[in-house]
Biopython code that builds the backbone (N, CA, C, O; Angstrom):
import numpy as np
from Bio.PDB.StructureBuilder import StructureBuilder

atoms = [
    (1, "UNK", "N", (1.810, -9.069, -16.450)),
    (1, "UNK", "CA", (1.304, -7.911, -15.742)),
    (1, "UNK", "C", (0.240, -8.309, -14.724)),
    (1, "UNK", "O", (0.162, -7.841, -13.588)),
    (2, "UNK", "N", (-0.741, -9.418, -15.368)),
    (2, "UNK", "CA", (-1.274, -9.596, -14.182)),
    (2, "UNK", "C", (-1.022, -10.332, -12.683)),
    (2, "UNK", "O", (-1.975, -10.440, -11.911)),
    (3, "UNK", "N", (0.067, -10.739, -12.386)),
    (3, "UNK", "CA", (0.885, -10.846, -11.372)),
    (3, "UNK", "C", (1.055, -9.796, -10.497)),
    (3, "UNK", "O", (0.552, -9.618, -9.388)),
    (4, "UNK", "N", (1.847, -9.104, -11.149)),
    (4, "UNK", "CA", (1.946, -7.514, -10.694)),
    (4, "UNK", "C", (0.745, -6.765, -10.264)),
    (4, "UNK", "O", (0.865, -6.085, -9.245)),
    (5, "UNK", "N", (-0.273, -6.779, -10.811)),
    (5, "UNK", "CA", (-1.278, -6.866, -10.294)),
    (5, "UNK", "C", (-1.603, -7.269, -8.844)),
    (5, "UNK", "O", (-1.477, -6.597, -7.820)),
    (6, "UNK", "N", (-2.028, -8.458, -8.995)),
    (6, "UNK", "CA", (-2.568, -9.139, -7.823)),
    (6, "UNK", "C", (-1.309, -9.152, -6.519)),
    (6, "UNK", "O", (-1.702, -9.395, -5.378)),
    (7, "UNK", "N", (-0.057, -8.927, -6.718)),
    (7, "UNK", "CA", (0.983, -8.334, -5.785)),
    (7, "UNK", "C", (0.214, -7.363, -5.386)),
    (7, "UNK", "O", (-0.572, -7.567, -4.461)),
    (8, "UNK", "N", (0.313, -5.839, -6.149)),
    (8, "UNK", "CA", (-0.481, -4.922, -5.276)),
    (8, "UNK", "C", (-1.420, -4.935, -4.995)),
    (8, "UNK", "O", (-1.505, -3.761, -4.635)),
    (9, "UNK", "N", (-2.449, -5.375, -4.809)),
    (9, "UNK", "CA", (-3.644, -5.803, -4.409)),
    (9, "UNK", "C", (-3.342, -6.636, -3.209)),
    (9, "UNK", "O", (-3.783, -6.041, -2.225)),
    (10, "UNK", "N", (-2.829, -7.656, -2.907)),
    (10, "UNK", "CA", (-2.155, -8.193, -1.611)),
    (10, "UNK", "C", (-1.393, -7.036, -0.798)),
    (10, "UNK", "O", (-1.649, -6.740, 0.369)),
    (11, "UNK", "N", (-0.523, -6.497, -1.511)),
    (11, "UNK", "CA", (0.036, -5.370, -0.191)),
    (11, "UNK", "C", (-0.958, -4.444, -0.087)),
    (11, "UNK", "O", (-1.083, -4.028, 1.065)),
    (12, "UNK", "N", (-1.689, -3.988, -0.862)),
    (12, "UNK", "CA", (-2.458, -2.805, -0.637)),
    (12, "UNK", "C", (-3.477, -3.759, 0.703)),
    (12, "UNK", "O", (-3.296, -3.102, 1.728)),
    (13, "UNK", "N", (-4.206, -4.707, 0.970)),
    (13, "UNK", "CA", (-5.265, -5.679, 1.003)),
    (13, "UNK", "C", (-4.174, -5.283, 3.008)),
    (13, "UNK", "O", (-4.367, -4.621, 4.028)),
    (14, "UNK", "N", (-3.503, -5.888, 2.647)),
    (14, "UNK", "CA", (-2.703, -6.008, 4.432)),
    (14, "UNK", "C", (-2.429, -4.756, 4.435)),
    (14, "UNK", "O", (-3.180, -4.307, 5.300)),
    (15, "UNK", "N", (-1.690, -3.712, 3.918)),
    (15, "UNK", "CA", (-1.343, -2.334, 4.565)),
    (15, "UNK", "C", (-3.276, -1.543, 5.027)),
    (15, "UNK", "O", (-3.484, -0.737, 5.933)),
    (16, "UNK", "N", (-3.969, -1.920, 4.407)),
    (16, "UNK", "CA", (-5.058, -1.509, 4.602)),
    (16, "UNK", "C", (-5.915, -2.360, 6.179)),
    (16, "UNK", "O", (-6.757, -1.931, 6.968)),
    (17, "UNK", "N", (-5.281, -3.524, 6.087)),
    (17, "UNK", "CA", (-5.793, -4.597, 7.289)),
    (17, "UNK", "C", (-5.029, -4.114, 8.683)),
    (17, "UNK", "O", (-5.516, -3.833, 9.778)),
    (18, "UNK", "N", (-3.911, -4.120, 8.318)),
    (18, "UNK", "CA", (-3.143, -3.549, 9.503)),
    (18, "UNK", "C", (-3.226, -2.039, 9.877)),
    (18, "UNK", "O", (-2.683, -1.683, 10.924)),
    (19, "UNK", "N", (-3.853, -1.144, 9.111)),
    (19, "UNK", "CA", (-4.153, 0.090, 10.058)),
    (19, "UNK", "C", (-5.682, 0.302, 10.722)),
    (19, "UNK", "O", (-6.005, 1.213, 11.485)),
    (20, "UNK", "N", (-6.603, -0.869, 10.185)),
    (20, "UNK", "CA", (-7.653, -0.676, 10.554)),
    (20, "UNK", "C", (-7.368, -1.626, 11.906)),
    (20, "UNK", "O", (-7.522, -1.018, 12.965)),
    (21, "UNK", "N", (-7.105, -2.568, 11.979)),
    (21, "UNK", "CA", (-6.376, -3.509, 13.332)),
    (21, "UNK", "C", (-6.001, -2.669, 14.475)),
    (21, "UNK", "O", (-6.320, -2.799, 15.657)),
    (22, "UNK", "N", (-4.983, -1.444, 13.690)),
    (22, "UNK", "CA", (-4.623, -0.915, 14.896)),
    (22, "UNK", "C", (-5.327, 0.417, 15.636)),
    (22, "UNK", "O", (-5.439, 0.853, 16.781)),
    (23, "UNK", "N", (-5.619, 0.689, 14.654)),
    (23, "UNK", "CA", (-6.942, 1.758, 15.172)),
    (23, "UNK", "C", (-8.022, 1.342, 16.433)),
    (23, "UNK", "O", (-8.439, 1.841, 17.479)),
    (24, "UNK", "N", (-8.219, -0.085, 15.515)),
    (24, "UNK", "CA", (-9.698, -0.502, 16.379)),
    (24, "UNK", "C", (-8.575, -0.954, 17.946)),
    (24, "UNK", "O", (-9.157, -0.703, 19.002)),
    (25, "UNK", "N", (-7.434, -1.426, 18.082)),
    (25, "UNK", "CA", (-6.623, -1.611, 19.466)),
    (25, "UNK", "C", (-6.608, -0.631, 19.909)),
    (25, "UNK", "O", (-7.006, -0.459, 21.061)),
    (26, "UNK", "N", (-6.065, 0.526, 19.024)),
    (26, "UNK", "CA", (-6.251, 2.049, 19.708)),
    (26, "UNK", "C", (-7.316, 2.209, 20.640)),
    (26, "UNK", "O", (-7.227, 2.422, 21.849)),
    (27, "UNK", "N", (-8.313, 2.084, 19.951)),
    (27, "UNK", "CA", (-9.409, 2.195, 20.013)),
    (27, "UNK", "C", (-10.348, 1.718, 21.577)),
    (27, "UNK", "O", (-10.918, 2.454, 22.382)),
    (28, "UNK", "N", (-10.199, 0.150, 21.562)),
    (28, "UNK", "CA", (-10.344, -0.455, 22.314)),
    (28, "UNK", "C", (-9.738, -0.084, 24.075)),
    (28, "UNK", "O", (-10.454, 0.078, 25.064)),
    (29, "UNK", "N", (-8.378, -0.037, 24.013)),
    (29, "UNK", "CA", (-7.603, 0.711, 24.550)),
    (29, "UNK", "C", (-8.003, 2.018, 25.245)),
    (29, "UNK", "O", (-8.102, 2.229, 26.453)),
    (30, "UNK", "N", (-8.187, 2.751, 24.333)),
    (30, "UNK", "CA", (-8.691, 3.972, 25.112)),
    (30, "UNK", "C", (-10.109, 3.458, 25.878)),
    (30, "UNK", "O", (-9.866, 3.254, 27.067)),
    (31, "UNK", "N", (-11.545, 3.186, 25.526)),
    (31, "UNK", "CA", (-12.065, 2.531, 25.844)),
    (31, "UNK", "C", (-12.496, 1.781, 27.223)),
    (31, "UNK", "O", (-13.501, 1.717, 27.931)),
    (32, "UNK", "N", (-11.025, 1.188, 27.208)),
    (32, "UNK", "CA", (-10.955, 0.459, 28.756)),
    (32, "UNK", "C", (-10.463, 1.110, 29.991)),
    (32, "UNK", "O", (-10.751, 0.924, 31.173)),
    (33, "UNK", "N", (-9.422, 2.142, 29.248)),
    (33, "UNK", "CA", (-8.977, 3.089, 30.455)),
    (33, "UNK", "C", (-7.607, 2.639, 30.429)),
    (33, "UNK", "O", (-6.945, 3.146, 31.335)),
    (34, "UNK", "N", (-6.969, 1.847, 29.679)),
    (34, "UNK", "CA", (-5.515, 1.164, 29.614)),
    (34, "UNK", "C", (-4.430, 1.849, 29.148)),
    (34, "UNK", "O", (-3.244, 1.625, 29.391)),
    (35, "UNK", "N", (-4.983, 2.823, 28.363)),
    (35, "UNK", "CA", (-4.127, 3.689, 27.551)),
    (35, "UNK", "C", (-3.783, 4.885, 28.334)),
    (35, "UNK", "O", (-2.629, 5.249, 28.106)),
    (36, "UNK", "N", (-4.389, 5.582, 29.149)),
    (36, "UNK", "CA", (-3.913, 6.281, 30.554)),
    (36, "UNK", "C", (-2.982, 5.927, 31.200)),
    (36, "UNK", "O", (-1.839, 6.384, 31.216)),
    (37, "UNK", "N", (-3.411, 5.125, 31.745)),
    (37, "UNK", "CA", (-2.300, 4.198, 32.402)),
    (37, "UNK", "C", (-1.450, 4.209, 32.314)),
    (37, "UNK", "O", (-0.667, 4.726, 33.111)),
    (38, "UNK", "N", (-1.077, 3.454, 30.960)),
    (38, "UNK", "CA", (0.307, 3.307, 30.624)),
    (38, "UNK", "C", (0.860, 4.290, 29.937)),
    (38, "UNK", "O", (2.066, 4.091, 29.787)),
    (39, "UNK", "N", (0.386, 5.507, 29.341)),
    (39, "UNK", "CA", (0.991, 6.677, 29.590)),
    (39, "UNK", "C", (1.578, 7.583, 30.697)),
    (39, "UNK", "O", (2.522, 8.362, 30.565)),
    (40, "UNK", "N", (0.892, 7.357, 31.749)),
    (40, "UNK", "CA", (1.441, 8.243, 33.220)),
    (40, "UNK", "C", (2.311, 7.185, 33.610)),
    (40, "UNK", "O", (3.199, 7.512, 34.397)),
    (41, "UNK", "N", (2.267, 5.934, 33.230)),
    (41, "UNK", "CA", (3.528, 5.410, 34.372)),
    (41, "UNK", "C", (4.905, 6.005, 33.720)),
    (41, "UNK", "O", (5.178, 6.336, 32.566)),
    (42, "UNK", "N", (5.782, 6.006, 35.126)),
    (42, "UNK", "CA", (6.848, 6.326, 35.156)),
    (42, "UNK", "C", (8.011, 5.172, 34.470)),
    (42, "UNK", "O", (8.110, 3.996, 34.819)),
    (43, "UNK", "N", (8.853, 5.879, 33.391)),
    (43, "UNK", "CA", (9.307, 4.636, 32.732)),
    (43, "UNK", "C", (10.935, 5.385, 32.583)),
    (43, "UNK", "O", (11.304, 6.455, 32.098)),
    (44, "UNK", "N", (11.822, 3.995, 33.405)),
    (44, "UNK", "CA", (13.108, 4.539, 32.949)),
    (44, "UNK", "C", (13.677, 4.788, 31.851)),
    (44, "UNK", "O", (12.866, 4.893, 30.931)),
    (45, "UNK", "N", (14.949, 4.956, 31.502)),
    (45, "UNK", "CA", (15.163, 4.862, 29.643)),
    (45, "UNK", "C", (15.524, 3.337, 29.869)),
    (45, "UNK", "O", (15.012, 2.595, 29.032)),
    (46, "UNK", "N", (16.341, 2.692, 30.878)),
    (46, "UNK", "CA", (16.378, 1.500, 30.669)),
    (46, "UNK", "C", (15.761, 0.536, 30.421)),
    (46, "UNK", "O", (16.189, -0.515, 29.943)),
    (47, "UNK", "N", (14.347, 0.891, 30.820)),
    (47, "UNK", "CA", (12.823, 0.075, 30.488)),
    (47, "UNK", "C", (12.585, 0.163, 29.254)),
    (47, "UNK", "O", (11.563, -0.340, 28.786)),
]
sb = StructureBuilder()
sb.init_structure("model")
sb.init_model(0)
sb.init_chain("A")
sb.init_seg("    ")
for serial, (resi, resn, name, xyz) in enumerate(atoms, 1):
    if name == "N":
        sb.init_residue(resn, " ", resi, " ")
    sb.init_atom(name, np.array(xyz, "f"), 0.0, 1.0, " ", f" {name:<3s}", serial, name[0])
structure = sb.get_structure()
């Protein structure tokens, strides 16, 4: 069991790393003015 354990504790450990990561890019992003941007550009479906 304690295997099983320390498994979830590793996924919990990265699912928790990777939304704070992307927040703070979010984040950053807005920030710089980058995230405007690349929302108004014009984007084909082929793009």
């Amino acid at each position: 069991m304690r295997t099983g354990t320390a498994i979830n504790n590793v996924i919990s450990s990265v699912t928790m790393l990777s939304i704070i990561l992307t927040g703070a890019a979010l984040i950053r992003e807005r920030e710089h003015g980058t995230i405007e941007h690349l929302l108004v550009m014009p984007v084909t479906p082929v793009e």
